[in-house]
Legacy VTK file of the C-alpha trace (Angstrom):
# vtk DataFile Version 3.0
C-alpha trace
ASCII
DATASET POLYDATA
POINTS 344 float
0.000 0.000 0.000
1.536 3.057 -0.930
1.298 6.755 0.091
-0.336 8.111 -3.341
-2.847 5.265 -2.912
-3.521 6.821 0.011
-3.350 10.089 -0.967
-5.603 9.342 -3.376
-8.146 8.311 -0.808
-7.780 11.543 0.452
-9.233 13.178 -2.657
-12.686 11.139 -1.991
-13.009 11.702 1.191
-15.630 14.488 0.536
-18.298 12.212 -1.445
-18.997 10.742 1.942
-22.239 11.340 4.582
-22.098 10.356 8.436
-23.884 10.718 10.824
-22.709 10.936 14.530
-24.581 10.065 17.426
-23.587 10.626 20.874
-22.826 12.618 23.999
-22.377 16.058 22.255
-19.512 18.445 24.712
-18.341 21.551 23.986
-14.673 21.869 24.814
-13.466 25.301 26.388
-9.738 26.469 26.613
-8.383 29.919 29.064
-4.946 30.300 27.626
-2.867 32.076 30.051
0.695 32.746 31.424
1.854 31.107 35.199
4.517 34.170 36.614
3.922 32.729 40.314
2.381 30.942 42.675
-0.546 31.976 44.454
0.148 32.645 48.004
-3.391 31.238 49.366
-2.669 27.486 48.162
0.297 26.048 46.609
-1.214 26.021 42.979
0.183 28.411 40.113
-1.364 31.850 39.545
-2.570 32.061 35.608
-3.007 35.086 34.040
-5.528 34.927 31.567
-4.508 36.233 27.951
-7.699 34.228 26.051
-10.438 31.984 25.524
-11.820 30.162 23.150
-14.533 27.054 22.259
-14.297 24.077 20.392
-16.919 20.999 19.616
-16.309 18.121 22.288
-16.955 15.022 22.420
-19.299 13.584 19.213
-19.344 16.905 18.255
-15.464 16.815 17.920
-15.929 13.773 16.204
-18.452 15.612 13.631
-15.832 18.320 13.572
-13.054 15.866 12.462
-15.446 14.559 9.625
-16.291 18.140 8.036
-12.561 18.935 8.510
-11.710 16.172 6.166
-14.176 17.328 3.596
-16.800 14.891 4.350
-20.843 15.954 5.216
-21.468 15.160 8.387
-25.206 15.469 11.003
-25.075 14.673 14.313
-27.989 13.251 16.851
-28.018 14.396 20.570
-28.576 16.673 23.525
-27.560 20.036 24.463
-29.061 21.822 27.707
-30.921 24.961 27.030
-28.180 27.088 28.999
-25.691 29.305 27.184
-23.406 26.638 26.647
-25.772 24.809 24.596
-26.233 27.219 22.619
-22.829 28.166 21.666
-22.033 24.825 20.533
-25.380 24.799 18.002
-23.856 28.307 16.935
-20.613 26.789 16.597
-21.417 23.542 14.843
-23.626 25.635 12.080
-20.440 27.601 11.877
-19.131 24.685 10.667
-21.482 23.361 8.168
-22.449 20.439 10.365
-25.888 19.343 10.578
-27.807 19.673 14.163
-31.395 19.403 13.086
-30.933 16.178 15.076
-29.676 17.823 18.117
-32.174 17.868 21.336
-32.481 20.972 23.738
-33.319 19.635 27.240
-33.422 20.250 30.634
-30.383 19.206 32.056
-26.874 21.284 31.305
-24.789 21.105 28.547
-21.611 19.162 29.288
-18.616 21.567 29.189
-14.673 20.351 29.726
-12.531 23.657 30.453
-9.138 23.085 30.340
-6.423 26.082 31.614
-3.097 25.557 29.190
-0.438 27.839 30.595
2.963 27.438 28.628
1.620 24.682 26.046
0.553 23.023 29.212
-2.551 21.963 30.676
-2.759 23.194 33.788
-6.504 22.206 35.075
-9.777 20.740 33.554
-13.115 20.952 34.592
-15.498 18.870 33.775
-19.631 20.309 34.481
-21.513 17.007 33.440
-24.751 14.874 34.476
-24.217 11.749 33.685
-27.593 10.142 33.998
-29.428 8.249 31.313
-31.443 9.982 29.307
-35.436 9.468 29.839
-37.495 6.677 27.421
-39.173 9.814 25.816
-35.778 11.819 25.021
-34.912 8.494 24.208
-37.712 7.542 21.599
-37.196 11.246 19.857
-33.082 10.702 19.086
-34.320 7.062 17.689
-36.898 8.840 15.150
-34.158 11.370 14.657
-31.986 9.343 13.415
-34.941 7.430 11.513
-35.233 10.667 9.942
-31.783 11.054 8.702
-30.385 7.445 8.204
-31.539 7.336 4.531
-29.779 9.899 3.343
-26.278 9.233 5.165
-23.253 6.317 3.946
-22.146 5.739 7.736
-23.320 5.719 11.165
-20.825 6.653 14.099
-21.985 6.200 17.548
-19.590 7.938 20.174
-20.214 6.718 23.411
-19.028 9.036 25.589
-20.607 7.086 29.324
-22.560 10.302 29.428
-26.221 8.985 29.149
-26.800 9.923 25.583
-26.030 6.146 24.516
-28.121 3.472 26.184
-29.608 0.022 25.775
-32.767 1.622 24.027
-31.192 3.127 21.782
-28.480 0.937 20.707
-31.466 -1.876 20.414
-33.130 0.478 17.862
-30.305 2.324 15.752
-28.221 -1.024 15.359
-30.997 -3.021 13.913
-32.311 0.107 11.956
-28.662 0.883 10.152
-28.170 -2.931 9.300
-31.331 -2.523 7.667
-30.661 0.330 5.590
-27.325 -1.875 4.594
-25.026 1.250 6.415
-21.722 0.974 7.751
-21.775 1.473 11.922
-18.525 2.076 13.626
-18.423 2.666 17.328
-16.256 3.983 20.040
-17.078 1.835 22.931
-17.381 1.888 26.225
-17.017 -1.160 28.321
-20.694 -0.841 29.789
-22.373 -1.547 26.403
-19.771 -3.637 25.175
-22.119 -6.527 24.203
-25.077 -4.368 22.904
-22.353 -3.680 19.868
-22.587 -6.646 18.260
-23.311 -6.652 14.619
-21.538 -3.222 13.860
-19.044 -2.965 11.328
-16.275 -2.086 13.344
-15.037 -0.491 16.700
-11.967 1.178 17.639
-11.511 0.710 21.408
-8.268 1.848 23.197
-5.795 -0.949 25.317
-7.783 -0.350 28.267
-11.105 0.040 26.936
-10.490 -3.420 25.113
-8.841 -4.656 28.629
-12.215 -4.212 30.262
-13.933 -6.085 27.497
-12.323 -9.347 27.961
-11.542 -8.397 31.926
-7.474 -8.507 32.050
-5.135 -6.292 31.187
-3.047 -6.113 28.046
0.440 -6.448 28.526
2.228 -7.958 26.258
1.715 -8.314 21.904
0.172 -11.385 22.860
-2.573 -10.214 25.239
-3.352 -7.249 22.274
-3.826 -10.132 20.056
-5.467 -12.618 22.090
-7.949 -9.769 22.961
-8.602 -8.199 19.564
-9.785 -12.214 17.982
-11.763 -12.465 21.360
-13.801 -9.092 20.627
-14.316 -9.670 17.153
-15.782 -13.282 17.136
-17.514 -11.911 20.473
-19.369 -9.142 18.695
-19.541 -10.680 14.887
-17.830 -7.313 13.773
-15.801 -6.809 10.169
-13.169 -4.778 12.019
-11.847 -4.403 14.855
-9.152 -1.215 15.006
-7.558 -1.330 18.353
-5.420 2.162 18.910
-2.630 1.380 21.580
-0.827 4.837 21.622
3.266 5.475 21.170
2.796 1.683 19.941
0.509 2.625 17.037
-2.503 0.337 16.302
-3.508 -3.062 15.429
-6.341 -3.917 13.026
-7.871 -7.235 13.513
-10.331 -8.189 10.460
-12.583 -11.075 10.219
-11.462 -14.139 8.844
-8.664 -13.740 11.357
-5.881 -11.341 9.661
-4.077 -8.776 11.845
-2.205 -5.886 10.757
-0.116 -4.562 12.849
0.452 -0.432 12.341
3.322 1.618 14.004
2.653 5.213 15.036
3.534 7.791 12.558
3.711 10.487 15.621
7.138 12.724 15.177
6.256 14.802 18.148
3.628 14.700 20.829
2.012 17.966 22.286
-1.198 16.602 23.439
-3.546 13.420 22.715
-6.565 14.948 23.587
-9.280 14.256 21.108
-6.785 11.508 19.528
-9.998 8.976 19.735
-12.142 11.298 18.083
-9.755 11.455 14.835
-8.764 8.040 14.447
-12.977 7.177 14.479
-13.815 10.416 12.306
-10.369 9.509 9.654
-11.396 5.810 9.833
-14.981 6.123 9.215
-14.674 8.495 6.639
-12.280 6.832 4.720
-15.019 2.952 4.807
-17.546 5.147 3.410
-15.434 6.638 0.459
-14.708 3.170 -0.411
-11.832 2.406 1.182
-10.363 -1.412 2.374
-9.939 -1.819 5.781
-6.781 -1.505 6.185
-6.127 1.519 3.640
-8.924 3.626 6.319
-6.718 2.189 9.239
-3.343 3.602 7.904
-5.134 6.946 7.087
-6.306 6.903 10.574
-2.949 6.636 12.029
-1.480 9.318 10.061
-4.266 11.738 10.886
-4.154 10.921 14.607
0.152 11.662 14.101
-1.454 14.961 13.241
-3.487 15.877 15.786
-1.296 15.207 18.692
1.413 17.240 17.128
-0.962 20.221 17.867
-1.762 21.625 21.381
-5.633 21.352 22.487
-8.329 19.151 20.793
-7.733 20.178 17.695
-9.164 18.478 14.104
-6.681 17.430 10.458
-7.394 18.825 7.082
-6.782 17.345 3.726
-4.186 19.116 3.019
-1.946 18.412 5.678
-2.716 14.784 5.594
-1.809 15.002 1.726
1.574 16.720 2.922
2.258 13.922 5.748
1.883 11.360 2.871
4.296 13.254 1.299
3.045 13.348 -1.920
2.268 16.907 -3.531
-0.731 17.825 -5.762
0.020 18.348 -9.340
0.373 21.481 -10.741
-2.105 22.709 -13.911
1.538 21.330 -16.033
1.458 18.284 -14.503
4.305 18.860 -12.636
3.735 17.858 -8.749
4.170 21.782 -6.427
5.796 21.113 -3.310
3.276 20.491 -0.295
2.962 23.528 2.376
2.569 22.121 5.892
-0.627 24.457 7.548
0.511 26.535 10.519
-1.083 25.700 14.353
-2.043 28.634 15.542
-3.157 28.954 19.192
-5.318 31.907 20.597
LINES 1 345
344 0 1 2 3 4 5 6 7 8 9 10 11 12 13 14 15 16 17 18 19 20 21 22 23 24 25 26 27 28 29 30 31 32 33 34 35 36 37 38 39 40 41 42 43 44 45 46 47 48 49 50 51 52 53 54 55 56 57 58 59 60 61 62 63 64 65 66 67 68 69 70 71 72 73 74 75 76 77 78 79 80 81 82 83 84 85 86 87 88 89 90 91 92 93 94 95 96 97 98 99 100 101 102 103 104 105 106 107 108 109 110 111 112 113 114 115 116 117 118 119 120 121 122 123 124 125 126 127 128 129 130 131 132 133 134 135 136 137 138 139 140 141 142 143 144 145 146 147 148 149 150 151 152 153 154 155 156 157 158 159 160 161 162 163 164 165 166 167 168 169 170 171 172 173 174 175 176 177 178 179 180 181 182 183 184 185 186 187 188 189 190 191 192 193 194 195 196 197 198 199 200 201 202 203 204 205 206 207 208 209 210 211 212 213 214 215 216 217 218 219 220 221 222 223 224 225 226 227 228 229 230 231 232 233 234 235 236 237 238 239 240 241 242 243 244 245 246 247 248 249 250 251 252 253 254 255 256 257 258 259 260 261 262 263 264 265 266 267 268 269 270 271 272 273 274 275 276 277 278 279 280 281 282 283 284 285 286 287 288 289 290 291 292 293 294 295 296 297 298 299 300 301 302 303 304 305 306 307 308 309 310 311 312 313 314 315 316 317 318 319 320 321 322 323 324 325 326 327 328 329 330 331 332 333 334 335 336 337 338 339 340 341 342 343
């Protein structure tokens, strides 16, 4: 598999239509300066130079997905507080599709991290994490009744804050085999056998550890664990991310494909998950193998912690970490321009 095979992957990626479902965040970030220490506690003093808001959680996950070119809706709840509506603002910004997006009674969930010196100082989390009511419930299952026609892949982002449940899952699963559409999931270990039938997940070491209840030491365990899941569940895929160490794609009829990290520098893995899913899915519904949307994965997530904050790839800097340059109107390839991270 080569790099313009790939790259040429990257020029479909925009034919695509997902749709996200899950526990919607919206991420906030006060970048500051630490000069001293403040003398009522022994925590650092930050002086506050801005702030800014990004889509968390499934919405980060929808943010990926337009940020690769692709159309993207998402289905779930927002409070009807100010937070809420800053990330419906936000996400329209974007050209991502909320008419599937509840307003409730209950508060947004909102992560605010402090970075002080490219470092994260603090996060706070303001969350309820209780399952959603049989009626909320019932309206995000004709939502995404409404919307499944017209989309190529389903993503649900499970998040463990009450937007994905056994209702649910019982409904959409069923519903998206139906309509013959991919379904790829980030798990959590809770629902872990209310997944069966998807198309793929992409657990983490430990999230796969509590799946089969041991922890994965060794190359062996990793393996042992990623055939267990996959006959478990009666998935296609199973893409099983395992940090510095890269990933490991297990595919049924029992191959395994092991993928090293493509990471030159690590600033922050926030959000990590959310690319690898958004990349991967993306890439299944252009048409891609298995394997070829695995290896774009990896490269965009060696993106994305190279910046600092949750932060989301574009094509063109995937295009220039393949290394492979667009041609120019001669037919001559130009030299690929890395984009800039800027930070507020």
């Amino acid at each position: 598999m080569t790099d313009d095979s790939l790259s040429r992957l990257v020029a479909r990626l925009g034919q695509a239509n997902v749709l996200v479902i899950g526990d919607l965040m919206l991420d906030e970030f006060v970048w500051g300066k630490v000069s001293r220490i403040s003398p009522e506690a022994p925590v650092p003093v930050v002086w506050v130079q801005s702030e800014s808001v990004m889509p968390g959680g499934a919405a980060n996950v929808a943010n990926n997905i337009r940020a690769l070119g692709g159309r993207v809706s998402v289905v779930g709840v927002v409070g009807r507080d100010r937070w809420g509506d800053a990330l419906l603002s936000d996400l329209a910004s974007r050209k991502i599709e909320t008419g599937g997006v509840l307003p409730i009674d209950r508060p947004t969930t909102v992560k605010t991290r402090v970075i002080a010196h490219h470092q994260q100082v603090v996060r706070v989390d303001r969350e309820q994490q209780a399952p959603l009511t049989a009626a909320i419930g019932e309206q995000l299952i004709a939502a995404v009744a409404r919307l499944l026609p017209e989309v190529d892949a389903v993503v649900l982002e499970d998040y463990g804050k009450g937007i994905i449940t056994r209702q649910l899952l019982e409904a959409v699963i069923p519903m998206a085999r139906r309509h013959k559409k991919l379904i790829t999931v980030d798990p959590k270990q809770e629902h872990f056998d209310l997944y069966r039938g998807v198309t793929a997940l992409t657990p983490n070491r430990q999230e796969a550890g509590e799946a089969v209840g041991r922890e994965l030491e060794s190359a062996a365990d990793i393996k042992r664990a990623g055939a267990e899941i996959l006959q478990r569940l009666a998935c296609d895929g199973l893409l099983l991310t395992l940090g510095e160490e890269g990933m490991c794609l297990f595919e049924r009829g029992g191959r395994q494909t092991m993928i090293p990290t493509v990471a030159q520098e690590v600033f922050d893995v926030a959000g990590a998950g959310d690319t690898v899913i958004a990349a991967f899915t993306l890439a299944l519904a252009s048409g891609a193998t298995m394997e070829q949307a695995a290896r774009l994965a990896n490269q965009a997530a060696g993106i994305v912690v190279g910046k600092l904050g949750v932060a989301v790839v574009a094509p063109e800097e995937l295009r220039a970490k393949l290394g492979v340059a667009p041609k120019a109107p001669g037919g001559k390839r130009t030299k690929p321009k890395l984009l800039s991270r800027r930070h507020p």
